[in-house]
N, C-alpha and C positions, 0 to 999 in steps of 0.2 A: 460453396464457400468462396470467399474475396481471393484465395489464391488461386484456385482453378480457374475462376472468373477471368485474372489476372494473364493466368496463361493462355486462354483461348482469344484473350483482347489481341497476343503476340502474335496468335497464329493468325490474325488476320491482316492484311495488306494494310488495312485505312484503319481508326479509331474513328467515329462520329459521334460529337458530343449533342445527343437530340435538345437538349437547353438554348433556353435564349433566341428562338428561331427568328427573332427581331432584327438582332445581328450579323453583318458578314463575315466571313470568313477570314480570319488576320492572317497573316503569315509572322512568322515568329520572329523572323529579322526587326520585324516592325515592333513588335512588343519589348524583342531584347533593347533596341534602341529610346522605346520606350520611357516614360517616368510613372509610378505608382502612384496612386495607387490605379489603376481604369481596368475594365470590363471588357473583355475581349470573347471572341468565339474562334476557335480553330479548328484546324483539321489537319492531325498528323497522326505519325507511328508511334507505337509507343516500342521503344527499344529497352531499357532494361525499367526491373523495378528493384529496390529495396525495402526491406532484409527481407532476404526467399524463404525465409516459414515464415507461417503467422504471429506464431507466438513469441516471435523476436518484434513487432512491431508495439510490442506492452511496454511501455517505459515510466519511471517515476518523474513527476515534476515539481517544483516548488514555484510558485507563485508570486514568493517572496523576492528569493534572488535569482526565479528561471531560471535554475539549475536542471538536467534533465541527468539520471543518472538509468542504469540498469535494477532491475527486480529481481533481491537478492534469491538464491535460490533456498529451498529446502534446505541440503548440507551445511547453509551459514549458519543457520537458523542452531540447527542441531550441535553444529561446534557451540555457538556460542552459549546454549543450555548447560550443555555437558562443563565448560567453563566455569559458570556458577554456582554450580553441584556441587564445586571444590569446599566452596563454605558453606560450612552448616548453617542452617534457619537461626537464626538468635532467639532462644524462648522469652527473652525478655521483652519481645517486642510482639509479643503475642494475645489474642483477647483482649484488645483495647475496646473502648466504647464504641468505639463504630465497626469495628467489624471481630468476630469468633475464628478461631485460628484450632483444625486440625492439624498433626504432625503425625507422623509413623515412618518404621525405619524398613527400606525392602529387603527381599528375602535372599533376595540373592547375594553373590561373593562380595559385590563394593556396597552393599549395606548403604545406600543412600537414603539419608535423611528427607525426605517431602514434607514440604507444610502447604497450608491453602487456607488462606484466609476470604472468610464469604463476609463480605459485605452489610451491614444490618440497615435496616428503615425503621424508624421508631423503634428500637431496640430490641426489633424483629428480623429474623433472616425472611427477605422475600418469597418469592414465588422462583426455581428456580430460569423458568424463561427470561425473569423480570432481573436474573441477579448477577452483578457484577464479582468477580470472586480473583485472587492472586493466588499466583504458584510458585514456591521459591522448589529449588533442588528437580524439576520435571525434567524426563524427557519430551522429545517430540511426538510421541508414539502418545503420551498422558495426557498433554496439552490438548492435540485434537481431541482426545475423545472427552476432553471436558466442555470442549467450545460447541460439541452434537447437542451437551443436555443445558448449558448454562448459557447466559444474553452471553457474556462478557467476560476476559479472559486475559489478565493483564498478566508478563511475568515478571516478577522479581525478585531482586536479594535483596539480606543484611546487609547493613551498616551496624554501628555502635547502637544510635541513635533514632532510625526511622527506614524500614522497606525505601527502596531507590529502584528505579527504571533500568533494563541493561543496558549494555552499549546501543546506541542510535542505531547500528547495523541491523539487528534485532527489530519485530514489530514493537510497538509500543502496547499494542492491543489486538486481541485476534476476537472477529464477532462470528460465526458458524464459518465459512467457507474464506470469508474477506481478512489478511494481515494487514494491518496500518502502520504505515511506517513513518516516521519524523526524518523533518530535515537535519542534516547536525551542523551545517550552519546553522541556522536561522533561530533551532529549537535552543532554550536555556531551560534543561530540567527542571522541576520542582521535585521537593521529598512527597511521596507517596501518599501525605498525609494531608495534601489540598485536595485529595478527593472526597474528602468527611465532607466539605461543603454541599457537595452535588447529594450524597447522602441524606443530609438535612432537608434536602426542598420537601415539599407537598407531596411529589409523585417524581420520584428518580427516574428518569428515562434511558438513562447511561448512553447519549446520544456522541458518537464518536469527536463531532468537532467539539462540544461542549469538555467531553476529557479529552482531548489534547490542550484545549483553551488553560482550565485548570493546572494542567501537569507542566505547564512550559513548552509545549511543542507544539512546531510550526507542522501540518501536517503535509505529507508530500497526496498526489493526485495522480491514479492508473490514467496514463494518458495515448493515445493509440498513431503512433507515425509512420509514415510510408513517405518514400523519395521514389518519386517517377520520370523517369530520361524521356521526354517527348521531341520525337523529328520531325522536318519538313526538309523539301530541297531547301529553304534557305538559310536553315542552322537547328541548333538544337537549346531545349530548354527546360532544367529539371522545375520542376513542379512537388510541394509538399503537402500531403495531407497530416492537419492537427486537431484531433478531437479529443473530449473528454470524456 
C-alpha cells in the first residue's frame, strides 16, 4: 500500500523520479525562486510525509466554495439519528401519491416509532435494487442494513407539512457502501417532496447528483490529499498531492 510505499521511499538516501527523463535535474532553490506555473525534474529526500495513516488522507470537498472539511465519522452519524427519534413520524404525511409509507413501533423499553416510505413509479413500488425509500426514527444498525437490500436510502423527519432532510452533518443519501454528503454552505434544502419529480420520469435511475440537483444540495466530493516535505542541500519544498 501508498503508506509502506511511503516509508521505504524514507528509508532510502535519494528519491528518483523515473518521469520526464527529457529533463535535468533542478535543484529546488531554483524552483523555490521560481514562478508557476513550469515543469521541473528533481532529485531529493523525501523527509516527512502527511497525515501518517492513510485513511486520514480522505477529505470532503466543495467545488463550489473549495471548502475542504473532514469525513464525518460513524458516531455523528448515529447521534444525529438518535436526535430525530425524538419526533414521532407524523401519519399525516404518510401514503401520499408517490410514495406507500410503513410504520411500527419497536419492542423494546424506548418503544420507538419507525416509518419508511418506499418510493412508487407509476403507482407501483419498484424493483427493490431500482428503489429509492425514506426512514424517519432509524438507528444506524437499520439504516445499513436497508442500503444491502434497497438502491437508495435517504433519512428523514416530520415537519407539519412535508418529510425534510436532517442536519447537513448527516448523509443526505446512503447508496450500499458510499454516504453523500452536502455542503451546508453552498446547499439550500428543498422539502422532500421535489423528489416526486425524478419519480415521474420514464425510468428513475435515483442517480446521486440528479437528487441532490433536486433536494437543494451542493454535493461535497471524497477527495484524496497528501503533503510531502522534499530536500535537497539547497532547501526544502513541500509538494501536494490532489485527486478525486
Amino acid at each position: 500500500d501508498l503508506e509502506s510505499h511511503l516509508q521505504r521511499c524514507q528509508q532510502l538516501s535519494v528519491t528518483v523520479l523515473t518521469d520526464h527523463q527529457h529533463l535535468n535535474n533542478t535543484e529546488l532553490k531554483t524552483i523555490l525562486n521560481g514562478t508557476a506555473p513550469q515543469q521541473y525534474r528533481i532529485r531529493a529526500k523525501l523527509r516527512t510525509y502527511k497525515p501518517q495513516k492513510l485513511y486520514q488522507s480522505i477529505k470532503l470537498h466543495c467545488s463550489k466554495c473549495n471548502s475542504l472539511q473532514e469525513v464525518p465519522d460513524g458516531d455523528d452519524f448515529d447521534l444525529i439519528l438518535k436526535g430525530s427519534a425524538v419526533t414521532a413520524p407524523n401519519p399525516e404525511l404518510h401514503n401520499t401519491s408517490w410514495y406507500d409509507s410503513v410504520m411500527w413501533t419497536t419492542e423494546d423499553q424506548k418503544q420507538r416509532k419507525i416509518a419508511i416510505h418506499f418510493v412508487k413509479h407509476d403507482e407501483m413500488l419498484q424493483q427493490p435494487e431500482n428503489t429509492l425509500l425514506m426512514i424517519e426514527g432509524g438507528t444506524l444498525k437499520e439504516v445499513w442494513k436497508l442500503t444491502k437490500r434497497f438502491k437508495c436510502v435517504i433519512p428523514v423527519r416530520s415537519t407539519e407539512d412535508d418529510l425534510e432532510l436532517l442536519d447537513l452533518s448527516a448523509p443526505f443519501l446512503l447508496q450500499g457502501n458510499i454516504k453523500y454528503y452536502g455542503c451546508k454552505q453552498c446547499s439550500t434544502p428543498k422539502p422532500i417532496k421535489s423528489l416526486s419529480s425524478i419519480a415521474a420520469e420514464q425510468r428513475p435511475l435515483w442517480e446521486p447528483t440528479e437528487i441532490a440537483q433536486v433536494l437543494g444540495i451542493e454535493p461535497l466530493q471524497y477527495v484524496f490529499i497528501m503533503k510531502f516535505t522534499l530536500v535537497d542541500r539547497t532547501g526544502a519544498l513541500n509538494a501536494y498531492l490532489f485527486d478525486y
